[in-house]
N, C-alpha and C positions, 0 to 999 in steps of 0.2 A: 504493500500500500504506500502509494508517495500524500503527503500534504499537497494543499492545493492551495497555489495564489488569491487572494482577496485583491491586497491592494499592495504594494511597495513595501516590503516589513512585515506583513501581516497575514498567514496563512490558516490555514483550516485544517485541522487535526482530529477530526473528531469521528464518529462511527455509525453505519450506516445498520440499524438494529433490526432484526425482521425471527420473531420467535412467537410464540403460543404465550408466553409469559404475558401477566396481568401489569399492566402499570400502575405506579404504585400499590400493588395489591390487586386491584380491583377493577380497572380501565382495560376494556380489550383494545391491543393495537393490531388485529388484522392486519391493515398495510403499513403495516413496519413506526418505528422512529427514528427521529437521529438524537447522538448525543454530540453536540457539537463544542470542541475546544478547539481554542486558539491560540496560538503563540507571535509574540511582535518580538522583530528582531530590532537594536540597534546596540551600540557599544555593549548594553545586559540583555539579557532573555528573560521576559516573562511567559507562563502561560496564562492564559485566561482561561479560568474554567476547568474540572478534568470531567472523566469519566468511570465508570466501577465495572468491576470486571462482567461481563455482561456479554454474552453472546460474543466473546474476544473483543470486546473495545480494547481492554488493556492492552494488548500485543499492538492494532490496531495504532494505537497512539505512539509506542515506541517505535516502532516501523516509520509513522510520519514525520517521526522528528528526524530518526536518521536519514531519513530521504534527503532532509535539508543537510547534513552532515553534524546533527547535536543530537548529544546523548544526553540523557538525564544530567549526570554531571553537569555539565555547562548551563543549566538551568539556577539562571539566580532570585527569580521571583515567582512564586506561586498567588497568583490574583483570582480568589475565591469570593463570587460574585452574590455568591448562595450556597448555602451549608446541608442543602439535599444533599440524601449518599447519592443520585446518581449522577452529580457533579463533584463529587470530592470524593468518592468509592475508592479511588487510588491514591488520595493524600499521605497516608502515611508510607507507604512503598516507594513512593515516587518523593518525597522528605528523607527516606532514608540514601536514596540514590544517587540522589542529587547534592548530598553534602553541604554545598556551601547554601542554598537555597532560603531565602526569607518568607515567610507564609503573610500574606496581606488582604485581609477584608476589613468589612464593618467591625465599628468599636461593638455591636451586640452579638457579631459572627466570632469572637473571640472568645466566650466564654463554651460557643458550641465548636470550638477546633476540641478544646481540651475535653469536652462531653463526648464526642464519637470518637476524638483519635490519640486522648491522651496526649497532646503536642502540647505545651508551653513554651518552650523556648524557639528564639527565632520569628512569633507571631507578633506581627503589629497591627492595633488598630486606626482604621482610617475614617474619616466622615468628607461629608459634602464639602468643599474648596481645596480640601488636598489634593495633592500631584506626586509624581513619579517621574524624574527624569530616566530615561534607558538611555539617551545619548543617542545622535546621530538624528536628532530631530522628533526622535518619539518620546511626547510627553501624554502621561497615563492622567485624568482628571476624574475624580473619583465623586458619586453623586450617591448619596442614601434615597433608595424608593421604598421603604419600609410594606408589609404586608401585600407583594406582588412575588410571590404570594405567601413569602415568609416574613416574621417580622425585621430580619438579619439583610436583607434583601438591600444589594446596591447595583450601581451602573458603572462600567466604566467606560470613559469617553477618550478616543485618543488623538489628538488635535491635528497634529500634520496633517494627515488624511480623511480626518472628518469622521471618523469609525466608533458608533456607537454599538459598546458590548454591552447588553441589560439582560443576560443571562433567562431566565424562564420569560419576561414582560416581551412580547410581541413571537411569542413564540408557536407549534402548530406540531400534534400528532405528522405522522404518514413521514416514510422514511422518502430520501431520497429515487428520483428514477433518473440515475443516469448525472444530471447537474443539480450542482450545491446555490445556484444561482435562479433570483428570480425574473431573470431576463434571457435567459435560457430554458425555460420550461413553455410548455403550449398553453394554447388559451384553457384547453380541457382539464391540462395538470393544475392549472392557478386554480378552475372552480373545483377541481379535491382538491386544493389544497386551502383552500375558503372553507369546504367542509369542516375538515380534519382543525381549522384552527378554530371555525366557534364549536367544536367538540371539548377541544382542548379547554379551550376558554370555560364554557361551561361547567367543564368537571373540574379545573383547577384553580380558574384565580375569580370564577364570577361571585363567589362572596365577597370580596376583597375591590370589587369595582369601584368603590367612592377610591382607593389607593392607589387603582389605574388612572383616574382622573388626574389625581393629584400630582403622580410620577409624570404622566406625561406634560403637565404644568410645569414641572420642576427642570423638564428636560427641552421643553419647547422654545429656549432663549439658545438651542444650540442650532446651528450648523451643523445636520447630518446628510452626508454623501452616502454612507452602507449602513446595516445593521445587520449585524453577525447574534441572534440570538443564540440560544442551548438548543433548542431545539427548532427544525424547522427550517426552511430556507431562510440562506445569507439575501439579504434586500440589498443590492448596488444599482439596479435598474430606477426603482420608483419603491425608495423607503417607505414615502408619505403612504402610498398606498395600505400599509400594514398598521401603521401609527390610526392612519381614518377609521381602520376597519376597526382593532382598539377601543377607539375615540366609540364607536355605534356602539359597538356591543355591552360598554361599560356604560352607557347610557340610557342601556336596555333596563338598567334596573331602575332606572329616575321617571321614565315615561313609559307608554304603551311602545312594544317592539313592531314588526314588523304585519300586515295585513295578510295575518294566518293564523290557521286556528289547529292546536294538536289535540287529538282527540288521545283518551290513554281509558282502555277498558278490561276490564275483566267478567267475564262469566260464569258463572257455576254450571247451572242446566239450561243456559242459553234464554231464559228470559229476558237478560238485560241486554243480552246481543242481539235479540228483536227488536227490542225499544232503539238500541243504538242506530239501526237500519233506517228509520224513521228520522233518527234527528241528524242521519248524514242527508237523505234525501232532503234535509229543510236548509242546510248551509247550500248543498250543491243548486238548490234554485236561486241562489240568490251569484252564485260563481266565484267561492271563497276559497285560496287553495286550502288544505288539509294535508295533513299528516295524520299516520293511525297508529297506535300500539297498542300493545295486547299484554297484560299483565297477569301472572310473571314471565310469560315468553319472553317478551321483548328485554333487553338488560339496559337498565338504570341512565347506562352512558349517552345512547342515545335518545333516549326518554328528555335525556337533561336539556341537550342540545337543540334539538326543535324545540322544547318547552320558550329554554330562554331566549329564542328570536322569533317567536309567534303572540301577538296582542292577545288571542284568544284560548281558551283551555275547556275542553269537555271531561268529564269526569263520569264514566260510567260506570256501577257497581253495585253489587247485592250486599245487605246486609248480613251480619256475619257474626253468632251470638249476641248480638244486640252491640255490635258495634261496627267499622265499615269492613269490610273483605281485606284481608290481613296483607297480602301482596298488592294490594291499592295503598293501606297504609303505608308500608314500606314505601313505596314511588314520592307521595306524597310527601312524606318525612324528609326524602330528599331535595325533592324542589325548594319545600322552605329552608331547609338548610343551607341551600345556596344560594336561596335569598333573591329568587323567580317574581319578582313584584310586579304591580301596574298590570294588573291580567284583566279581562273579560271573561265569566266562568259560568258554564252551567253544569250543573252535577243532577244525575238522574241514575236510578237504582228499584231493582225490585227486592221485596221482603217476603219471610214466610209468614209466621206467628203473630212478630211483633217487629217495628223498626228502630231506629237505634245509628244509622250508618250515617246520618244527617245532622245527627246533635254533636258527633265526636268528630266530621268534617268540619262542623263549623267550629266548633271550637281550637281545631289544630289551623285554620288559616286564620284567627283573627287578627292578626295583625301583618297581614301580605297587603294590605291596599288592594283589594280584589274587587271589582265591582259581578256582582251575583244576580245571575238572572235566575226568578222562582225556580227553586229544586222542581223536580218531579220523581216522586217515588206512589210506586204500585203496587199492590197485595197479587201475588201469584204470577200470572202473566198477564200483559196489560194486553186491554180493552183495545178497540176502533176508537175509541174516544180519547182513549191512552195514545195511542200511537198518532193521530190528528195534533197534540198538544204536543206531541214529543216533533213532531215535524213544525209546530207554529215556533216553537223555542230556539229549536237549529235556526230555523230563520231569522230570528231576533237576533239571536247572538251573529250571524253574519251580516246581516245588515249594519252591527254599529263595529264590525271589527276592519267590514272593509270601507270606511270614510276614514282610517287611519292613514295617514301617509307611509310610504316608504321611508325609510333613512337610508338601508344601504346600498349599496351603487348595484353591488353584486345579486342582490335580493332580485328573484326567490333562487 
């Protein structure tokens, strides 16, 4: 594996991941990730960022450096941007390697070197107006974006060339095909790779959105020509493009998102996926897109992602001992967890005995800013009158989701 030029100094070292493994645990990456690290040369060597042994990054990365002709050794600074293992998974091997090596993040990434890696010595803390000369023109400007999406979380900026490295912030599932560049890929790879980044977003930094605002305020007085995240295509074509998309989706949690509605259902013995038939046919008169899932088929990840760029939300489900259908709760517990605001919602469900699934829904969204169009829940299976009300509702709720405006460029 050789490294691969960014800019004048500044290469890419990092690893092209493609395995059955869950991200962080629990995120499926079907088409792959990357773990991307960086090294700038000039009089010293820093790297930016590493990677953990994972499907051979490790080898992966020694390979790229010697391609340039440096070995660990000659490695005088380690610039950890974020104290995830699957960006410091090699810190300590790669500290012991390297010998002369100084370890440099946030003053709150300092307390977690020594928490995963045992390291004290050699580590120094940095904050927002510090610098780093390397010599020969490359100066390191170092910026605190706190809770993007850790609280230890910085940037670092490198002046000559204009290269912003902000580690996980603009970053995107879906490994590499072929170019590390976003002016190198086709129009078809940019919209997977539009996917794969409000996937990401969703499942990783969209609680943390008021932080993305902030970061990118913090970082908006720069001059940016590239943007090398962790993960996810290097930006030298059209940065702005990834900064905007960002900018949308973080702002999905302050207003209504985009003019769509995800539908997320579960059925026991298919009464409620009778009723659901009805209150598709009442969106589709009206020519709302949609999305569907099926609960618990469907997995959480991508539940999350269409949730968090659609204005609208259906909520199909049986009651379930006198409370809602146990794999709807789970979904549910999610969204608000990552903090799914500003929705248009209708929730409908049948019951046997007794109902129950409606007092424990509303009480788990009360504080989502959700605007609720009348539940509909039904004793057994529903009526011609059931099913007429489940079609007036779909249609209610599409008529005020599509007078939403679009925000993003790329949408739907």
């Amino acid at each position: 594996m050789k490294a691969i030029e960014i800019v004048d100094g500044i290469h890419w070292i990092g690893a092209n991941i493609s395995t059955n493994d869950l991200f962080e645990g629990m995120w499926p990456i079907p088409h792959g990730v990357t773990i991307n690290s960086y090294v700038i040369i000039g009089e010293k060597i820093a790297i930016v960022d590493l990677v953990r042994d994972w499907a051979g990054a490790s080898t992966y990365l020694i390979d790229e450096l010697r391609s340039l002709g440096i070995n660990p050794q000659d490695v005088d600074y380690f610039i950890l941007n974020h104290l995830e293992p699957d960006h410091t998974g090699d810190l300590r091997a790669m500290y012991e390697l390297s010998e002369k090596a100084e370890i440099i993040t946030s003053k709150k990434g300092v307390p977690l070197v020594q928490a995963f890696y045992g390291l004290n010595e050699k580590v120094r803390g940095v904050g927002s107006g510090d610098t780093l000369d390397l010599g020969k023109g490359k100066i390191l400007h170092f910026f605190d974006i706190p809770n993007v999406h850790w609280p230890e979380t910085m940037a670092t900026y490198e002046a000559s060339t204009k290269t912003l490295l902000p580690c996980d912030a603009f970053g995107s599932f879906g490994a590499f095909k072929g170019s590390i560049f976003d002016d190198s890929v086709s129009q078809a790879d940019h919209k997977f790779y539009e996917r794969e980044s409000l996937r990401y977003y969703a499942n990783i930094v969209g609680p943390y959105s008021s932080s993305v605002l902030k970061a990118i305020e913090v970082l908006g007085s720069l001059e940016i020509k590239i943007i090398a995240p962790s993960h996810g295509l290097v930006w030298r074509g059209n940065p702005t493009r990834i900064i905007e998309r960002y900018l949308v989706y973080a702002n999905y949690m302050n207003y209504y998102a985009e003019p769509k509605i995800s539908i997320i259902c579960g059925s026991m013995y298919g009464h409620t996926e009778l009723m659901l038939r009805a209150v598709l046919q009442g969106i589709a008169s009206e020519g709302v897109l949609t999305e569907i899932f099926r609960v618990p088929n469907d997995h959480i990840s991508y539940i999350l992602a269409s949730v968090w760029e659609s204005a609208g939300l259906v909520f199909g489900m049986p009651t379930y001992e006198y409370k809602m259908y146990p794999p709807m709760r789970d979904a549910l517990t999610q969204i608000i967890h990552k903090k799914a605001m500003h929705k248009k919602v209708f929730r409908f469900g049948s019951f046997g005995w007794s109902g129950g699934a409606q007092k424990e829904f509303d009480a788990l969204i009360e504080k989502m800013k959700w605007d609720i169009i009348e539940p509909l829940e039904f004793q057994g299976g529903p009526t011609d009158a059931d099913l007429d009300l489940a079609f007036e509702r779909g249609a209610t709720l599409a008529r005020e989701v599509k007078q939403i405006p679009i925000k993003l460029k790329e949408f739907p």
